[in-house]
Backbone bond lengths (Angstrom), bond angles and torsions (degrees), N, CA, C in turn:
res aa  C-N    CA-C-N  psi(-1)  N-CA   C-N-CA  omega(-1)  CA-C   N-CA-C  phi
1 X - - - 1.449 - - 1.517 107.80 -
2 X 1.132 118.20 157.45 1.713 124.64 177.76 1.604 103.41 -60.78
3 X 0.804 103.50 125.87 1.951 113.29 169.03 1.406 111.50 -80.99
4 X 1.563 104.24 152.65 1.413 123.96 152.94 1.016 89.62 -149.96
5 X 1.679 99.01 170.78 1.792 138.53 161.17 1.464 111.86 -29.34
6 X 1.305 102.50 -53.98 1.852 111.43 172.89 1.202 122.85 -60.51
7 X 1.390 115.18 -64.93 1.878 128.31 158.43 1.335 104.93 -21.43
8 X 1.390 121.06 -66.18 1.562 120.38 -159.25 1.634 96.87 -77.94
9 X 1.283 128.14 -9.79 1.389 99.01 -167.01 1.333 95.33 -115.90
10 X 1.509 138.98 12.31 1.543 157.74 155.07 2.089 96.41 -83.70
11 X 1.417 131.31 -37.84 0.754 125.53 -173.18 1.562 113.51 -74.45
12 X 1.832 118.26 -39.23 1.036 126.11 164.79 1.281 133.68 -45.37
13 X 1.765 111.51 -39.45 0.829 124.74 -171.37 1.864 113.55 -85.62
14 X 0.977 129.42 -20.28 1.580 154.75 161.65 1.113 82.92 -57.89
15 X 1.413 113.70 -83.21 1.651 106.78 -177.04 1.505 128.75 -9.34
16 X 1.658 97.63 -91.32 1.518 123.73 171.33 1.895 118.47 -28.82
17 X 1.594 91.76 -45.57 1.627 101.98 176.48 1.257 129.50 -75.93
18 X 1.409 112.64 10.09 1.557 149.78 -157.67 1.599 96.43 24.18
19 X 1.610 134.99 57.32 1.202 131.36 132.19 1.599 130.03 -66.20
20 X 1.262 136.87 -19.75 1.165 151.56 152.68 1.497 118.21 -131.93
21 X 1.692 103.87 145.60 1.367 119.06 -166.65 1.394 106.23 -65.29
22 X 1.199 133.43 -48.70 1.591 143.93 176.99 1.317 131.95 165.92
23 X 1.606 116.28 159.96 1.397 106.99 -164.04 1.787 94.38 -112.70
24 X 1.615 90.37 -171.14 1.886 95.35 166.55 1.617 105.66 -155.43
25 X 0.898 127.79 99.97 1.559 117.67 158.82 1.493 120.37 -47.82
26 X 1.019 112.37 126.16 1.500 134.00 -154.49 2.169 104.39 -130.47
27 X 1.176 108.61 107.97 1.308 113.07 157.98 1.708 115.81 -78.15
28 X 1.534 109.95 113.61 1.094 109.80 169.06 1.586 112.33 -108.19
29 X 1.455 119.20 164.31 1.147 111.86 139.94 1.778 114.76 -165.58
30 X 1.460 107.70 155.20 0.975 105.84 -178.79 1.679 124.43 -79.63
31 X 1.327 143.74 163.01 0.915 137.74 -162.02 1.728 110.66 -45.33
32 X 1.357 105.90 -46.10 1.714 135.73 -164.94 1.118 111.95 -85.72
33 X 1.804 130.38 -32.19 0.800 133.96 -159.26 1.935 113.32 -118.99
34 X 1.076 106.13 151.57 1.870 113.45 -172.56 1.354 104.23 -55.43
35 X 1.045 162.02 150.92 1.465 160.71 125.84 1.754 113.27 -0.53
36 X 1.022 144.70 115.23 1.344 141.87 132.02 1.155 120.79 -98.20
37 X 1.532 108.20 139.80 1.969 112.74 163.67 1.326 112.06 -82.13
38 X 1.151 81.13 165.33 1.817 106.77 -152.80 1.445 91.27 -130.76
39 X 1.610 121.26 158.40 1.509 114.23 -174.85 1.965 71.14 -148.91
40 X 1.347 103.56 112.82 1.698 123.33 135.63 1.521 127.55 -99.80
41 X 1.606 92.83 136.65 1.705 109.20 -160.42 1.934 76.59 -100.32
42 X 1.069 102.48 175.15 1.410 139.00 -164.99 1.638 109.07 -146.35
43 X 1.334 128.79 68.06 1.657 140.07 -166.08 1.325 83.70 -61.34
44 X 1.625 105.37 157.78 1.061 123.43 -161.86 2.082 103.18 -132.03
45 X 0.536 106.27 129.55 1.885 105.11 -172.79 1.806 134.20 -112.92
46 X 1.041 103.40 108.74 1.611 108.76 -169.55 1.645 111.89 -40.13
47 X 1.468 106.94 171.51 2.202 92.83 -177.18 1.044 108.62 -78.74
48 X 1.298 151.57 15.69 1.204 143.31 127.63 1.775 131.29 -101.02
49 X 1.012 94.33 64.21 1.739 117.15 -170.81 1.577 121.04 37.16
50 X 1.602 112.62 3.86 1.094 124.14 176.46 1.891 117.53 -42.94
51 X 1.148 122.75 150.46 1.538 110.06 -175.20 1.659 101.89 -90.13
52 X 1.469 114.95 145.80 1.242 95.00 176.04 1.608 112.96 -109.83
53 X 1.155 106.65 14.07 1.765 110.62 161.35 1.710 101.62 -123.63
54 X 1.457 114.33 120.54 1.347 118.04 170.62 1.576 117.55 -110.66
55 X 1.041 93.37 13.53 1.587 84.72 167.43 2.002 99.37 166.01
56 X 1.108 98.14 153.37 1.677 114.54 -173.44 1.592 100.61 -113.49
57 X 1.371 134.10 132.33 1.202 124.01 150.78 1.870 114.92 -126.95
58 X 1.335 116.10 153.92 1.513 89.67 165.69 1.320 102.71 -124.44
59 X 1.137 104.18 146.44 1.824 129.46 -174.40 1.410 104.81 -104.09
60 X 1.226 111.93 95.82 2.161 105.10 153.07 1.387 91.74 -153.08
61 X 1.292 70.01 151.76 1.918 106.39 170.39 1.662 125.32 -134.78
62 X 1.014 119.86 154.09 1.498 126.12 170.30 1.443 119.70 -28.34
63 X 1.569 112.85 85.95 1.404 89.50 163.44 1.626 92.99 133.59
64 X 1.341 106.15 -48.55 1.918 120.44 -145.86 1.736 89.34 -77.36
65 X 1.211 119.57 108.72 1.307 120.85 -177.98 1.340 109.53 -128.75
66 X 1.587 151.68 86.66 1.330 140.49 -134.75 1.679 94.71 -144.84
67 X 1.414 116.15 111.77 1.553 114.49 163.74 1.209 128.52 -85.59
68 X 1.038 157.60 86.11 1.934 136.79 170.67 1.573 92.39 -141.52
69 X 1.662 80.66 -175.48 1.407 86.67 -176.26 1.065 128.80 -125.32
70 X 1.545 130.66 -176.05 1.736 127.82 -116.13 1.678 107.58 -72.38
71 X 1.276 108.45 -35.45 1.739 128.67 172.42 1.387 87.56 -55.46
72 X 1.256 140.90 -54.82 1.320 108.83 -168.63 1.684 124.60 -103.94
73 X 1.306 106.95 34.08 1.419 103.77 -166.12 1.873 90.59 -77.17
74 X 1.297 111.02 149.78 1.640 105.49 172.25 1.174 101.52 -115.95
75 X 1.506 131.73 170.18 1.159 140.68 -161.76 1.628 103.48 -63.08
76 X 1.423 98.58 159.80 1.787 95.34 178.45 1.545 90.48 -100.99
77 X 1.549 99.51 128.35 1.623 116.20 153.54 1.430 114.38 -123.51
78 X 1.544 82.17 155.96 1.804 95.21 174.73 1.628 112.48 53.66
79 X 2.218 127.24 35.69 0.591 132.40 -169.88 1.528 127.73 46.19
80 X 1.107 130.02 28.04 1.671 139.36 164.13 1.732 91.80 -83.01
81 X 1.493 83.77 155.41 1.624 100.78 -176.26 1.283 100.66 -144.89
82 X 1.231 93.25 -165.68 2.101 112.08 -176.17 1.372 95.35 -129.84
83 X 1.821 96.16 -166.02 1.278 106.10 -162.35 1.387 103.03 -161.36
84 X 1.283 143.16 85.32 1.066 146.26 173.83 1.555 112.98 -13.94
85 X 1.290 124.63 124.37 1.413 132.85 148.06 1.820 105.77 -45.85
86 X 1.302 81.56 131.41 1.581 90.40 154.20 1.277 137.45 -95.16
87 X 1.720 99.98 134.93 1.710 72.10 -177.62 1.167 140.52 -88.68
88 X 1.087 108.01 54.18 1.804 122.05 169.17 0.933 115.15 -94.09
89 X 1.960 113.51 -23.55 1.708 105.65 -172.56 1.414 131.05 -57.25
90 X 0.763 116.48 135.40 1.966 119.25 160.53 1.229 112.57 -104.50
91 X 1.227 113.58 100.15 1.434 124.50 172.80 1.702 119.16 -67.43
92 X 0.939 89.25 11.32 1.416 104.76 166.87 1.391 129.82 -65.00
93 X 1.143 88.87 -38.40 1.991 102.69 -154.64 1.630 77.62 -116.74
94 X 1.601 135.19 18.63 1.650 127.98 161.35 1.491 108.95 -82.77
95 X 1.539 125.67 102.60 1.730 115.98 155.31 1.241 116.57 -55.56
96 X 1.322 100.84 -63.67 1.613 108.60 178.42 1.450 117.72 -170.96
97 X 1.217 91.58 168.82 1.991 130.60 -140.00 1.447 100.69 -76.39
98 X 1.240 171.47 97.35 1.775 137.76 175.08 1.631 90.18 -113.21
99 X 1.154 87.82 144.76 1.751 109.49 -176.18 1.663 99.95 -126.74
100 X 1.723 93.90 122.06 1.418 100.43 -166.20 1.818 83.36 -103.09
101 X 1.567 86.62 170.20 1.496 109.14 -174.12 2.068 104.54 -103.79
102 X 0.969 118.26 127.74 1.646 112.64 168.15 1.131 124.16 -10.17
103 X 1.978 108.47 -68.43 1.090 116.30 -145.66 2.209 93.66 -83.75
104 X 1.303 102.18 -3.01 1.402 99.05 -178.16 1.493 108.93 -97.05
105 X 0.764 105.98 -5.56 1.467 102.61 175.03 1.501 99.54 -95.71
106 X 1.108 125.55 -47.59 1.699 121.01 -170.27 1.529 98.45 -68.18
107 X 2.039 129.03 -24.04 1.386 105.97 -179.96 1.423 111.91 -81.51
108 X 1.948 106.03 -3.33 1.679 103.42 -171.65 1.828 96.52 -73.90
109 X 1.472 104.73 -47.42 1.768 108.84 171.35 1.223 118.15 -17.44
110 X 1.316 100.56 -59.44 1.758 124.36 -160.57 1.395 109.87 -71.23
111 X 1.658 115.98 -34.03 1.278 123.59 -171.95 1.117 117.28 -76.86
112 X 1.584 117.10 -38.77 1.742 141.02 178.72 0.999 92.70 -70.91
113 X 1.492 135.27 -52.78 1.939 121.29 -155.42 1.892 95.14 -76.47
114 X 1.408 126.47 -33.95 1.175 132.63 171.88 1.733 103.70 -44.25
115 X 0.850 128.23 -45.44 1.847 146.00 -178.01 1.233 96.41 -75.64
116 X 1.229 138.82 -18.36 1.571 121.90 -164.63 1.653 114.54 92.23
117 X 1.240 127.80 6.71 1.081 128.77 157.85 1.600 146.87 -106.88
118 X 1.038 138.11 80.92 1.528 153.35 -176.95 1.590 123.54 -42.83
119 X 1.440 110.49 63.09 1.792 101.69 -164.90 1.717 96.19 -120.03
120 X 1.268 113.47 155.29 1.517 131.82 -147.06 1.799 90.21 -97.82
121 X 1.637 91.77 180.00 1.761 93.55 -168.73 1.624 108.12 -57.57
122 X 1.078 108.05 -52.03 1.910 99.71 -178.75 1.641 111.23 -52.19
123 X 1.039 123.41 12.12 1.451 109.03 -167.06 1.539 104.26 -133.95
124 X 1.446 97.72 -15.95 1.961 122.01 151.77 1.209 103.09 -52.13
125 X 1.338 105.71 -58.06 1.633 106.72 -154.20 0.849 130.64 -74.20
126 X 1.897 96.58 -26.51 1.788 105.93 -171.15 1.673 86.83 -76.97
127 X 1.290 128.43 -55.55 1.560 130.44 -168.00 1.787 100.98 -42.02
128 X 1.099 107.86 -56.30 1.192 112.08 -162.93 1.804 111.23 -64.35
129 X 1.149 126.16 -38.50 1.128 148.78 147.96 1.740 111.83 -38.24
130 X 0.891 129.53 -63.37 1.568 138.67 -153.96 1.780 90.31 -76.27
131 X 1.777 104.41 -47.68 1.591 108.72 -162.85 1.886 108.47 -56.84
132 X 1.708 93.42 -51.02 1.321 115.54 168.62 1.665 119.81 -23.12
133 X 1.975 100.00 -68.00 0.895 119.82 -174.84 1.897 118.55 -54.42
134 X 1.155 88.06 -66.11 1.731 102.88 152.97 1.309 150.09 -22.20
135 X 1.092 90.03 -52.61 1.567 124.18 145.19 1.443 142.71 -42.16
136 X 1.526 108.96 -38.43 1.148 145.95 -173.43 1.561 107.43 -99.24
137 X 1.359 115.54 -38.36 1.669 145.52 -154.52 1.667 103.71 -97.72
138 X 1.363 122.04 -25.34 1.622 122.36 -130.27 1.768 91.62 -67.35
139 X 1.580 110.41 -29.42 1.679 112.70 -168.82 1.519 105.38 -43.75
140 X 1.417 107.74 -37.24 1.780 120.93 -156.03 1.917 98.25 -75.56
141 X 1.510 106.35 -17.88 1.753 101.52 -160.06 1.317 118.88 63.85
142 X 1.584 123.71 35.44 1.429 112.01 -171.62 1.631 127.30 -67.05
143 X 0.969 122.21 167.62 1.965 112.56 -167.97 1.311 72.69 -109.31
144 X 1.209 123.93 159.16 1.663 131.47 162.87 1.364 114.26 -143.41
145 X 1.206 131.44 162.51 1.276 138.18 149.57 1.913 122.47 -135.96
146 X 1.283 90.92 125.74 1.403 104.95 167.80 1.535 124.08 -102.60
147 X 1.456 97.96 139.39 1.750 90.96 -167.99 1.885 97.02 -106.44
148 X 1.888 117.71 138.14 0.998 118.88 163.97 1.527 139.22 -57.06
149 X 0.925 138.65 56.91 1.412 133.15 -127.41 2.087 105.08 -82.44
150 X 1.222 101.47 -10.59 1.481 108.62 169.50 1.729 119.46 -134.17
151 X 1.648 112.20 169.90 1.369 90.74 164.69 1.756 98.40 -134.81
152 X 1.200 116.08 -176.41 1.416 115.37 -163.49 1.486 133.03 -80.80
153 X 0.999 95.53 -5.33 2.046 112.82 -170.07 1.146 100.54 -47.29
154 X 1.750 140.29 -44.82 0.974 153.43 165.76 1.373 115.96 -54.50
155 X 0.970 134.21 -24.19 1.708 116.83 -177.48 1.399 107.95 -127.62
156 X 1.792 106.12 42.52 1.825 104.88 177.52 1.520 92.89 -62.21
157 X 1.733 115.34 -58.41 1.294 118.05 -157.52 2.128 110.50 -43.04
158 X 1.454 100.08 -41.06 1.589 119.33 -163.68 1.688 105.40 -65.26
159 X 1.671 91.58 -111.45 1.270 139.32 178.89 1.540 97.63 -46.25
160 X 1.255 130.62 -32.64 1.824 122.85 -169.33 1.433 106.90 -116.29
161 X 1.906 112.31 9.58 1.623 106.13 -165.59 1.435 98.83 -108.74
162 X 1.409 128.08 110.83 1.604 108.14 -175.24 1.727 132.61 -55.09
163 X 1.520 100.71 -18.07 1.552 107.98 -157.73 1.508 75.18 -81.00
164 X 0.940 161.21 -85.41 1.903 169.12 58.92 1.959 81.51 102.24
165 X 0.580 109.23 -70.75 1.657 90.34 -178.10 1.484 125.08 -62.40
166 X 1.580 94.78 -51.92 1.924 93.99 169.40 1.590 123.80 -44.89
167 X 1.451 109.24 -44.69 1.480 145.92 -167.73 1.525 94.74 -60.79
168 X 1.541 125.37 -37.35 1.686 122.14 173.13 1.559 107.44 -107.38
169 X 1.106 107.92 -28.06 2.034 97.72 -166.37 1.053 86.56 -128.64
170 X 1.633 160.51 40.87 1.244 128.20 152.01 1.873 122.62 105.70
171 X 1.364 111.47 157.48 1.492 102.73 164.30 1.263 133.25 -75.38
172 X 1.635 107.50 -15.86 1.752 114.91 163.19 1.235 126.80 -77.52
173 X 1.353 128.18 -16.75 1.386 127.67 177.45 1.270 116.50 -7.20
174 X 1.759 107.03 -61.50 1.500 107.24 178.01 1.162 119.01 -149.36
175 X 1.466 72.34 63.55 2.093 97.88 154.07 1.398 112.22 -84.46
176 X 1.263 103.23 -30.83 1.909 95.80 174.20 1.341 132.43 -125.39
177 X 0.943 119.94 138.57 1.462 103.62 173.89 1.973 109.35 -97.03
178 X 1.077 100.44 48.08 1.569 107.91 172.05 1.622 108.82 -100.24
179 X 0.796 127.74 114.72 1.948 138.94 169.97 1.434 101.44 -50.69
180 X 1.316 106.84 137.82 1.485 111.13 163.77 1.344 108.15 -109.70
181 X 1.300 106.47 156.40 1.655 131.31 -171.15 1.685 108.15 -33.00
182 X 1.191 130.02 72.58 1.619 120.16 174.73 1.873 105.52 -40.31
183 X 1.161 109.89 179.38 1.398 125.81 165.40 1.546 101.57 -113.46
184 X 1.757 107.91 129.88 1.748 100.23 168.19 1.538 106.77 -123.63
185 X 1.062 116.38 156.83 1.298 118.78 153.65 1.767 125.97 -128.61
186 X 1.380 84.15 171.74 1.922 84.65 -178.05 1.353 114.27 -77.62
């Protein structure tokens, strides 16, 4: 399959979890054509030749942006997913964790495009997240900054289409602009 940075570091990790035996990034190219890498997996097979990956899906949605790690990933319902840590992080320099909820990030959407501004689910979340946080914080006077990390052109159909919101969360989605209880950790 065509490689990237991501591929190989989803392939490693299969690896490590001993779901597949191993991969190889491979420079090919054809006579005519520039070099591309290539990422071959190496399937890996239960003691009776059974496969032990039957199927791949990927799950994301608007908004759902969730870091920790692998011990605690919980099952995906109702299509929510994760998101691999990178490995660049240093959890070092992490105070703390805020875990935004869907429907708060799509009312932070709703609230910003109301203002004149159009920013996509990660940019829900961080808003929605920071306000949360803030919120909680205001005794201290903290200065903050949140960075936009998307913008909205992409989620007219989703996140900005009402029938498309009712159709997953309901007719209240955005009846309020009140935040519900995130989960934080240290």
């Amino acid at each position: 399959m065509p490689s990237s940075r991501i591929k190989a570091d989803i392939a490693r990790i299969l690896q490590d979890e001993g779901y597949i035996q191993g991969f190889k990034l491979l420079d090919e190219a054809a006579p005519t054509t520039a070099p591309t890498k290539t990422l071959r997996l190496f399937l890996k097979y239960g003691p009776h030749g059974e496969r032990l990956i039957t199927g791949v899906e990927r799950i994301s949605r608007p908004g759902r942006r969730v870091y920790f790690g692998r011990d605690d990933v919980p099952e995906v319902l109702a299509g929510l997913g994760t998101s691999i840590r990178p490995p660049l992080l240093d959890e070092s320099y992490v105070d703390e964790v805020v875990r935004v909820e869907e429907a708060d990030t799509i009312r932070a959407c709703h609230r910003l495009a109301r203002r004149g501004f159009l920013f996509g689910g990660s940019t829900g979340t961080v808003v929605s997240g920071a306000m949360g946080w803030l919120a909680e914080h205001e005794a201290l006077e903290p200065t903050a900054v949140a960075i936009a990390p998307d913008l909205g052109e992409r989620y007219l159909d989703t996140i900005y289409q009402t029938n498309w919101l009712q159709d997953l969360y309901g007719e209240d989605v955005l009846s309020s602009d009140e935040l519900t209880s995130g989960s934080r950790s240290a």
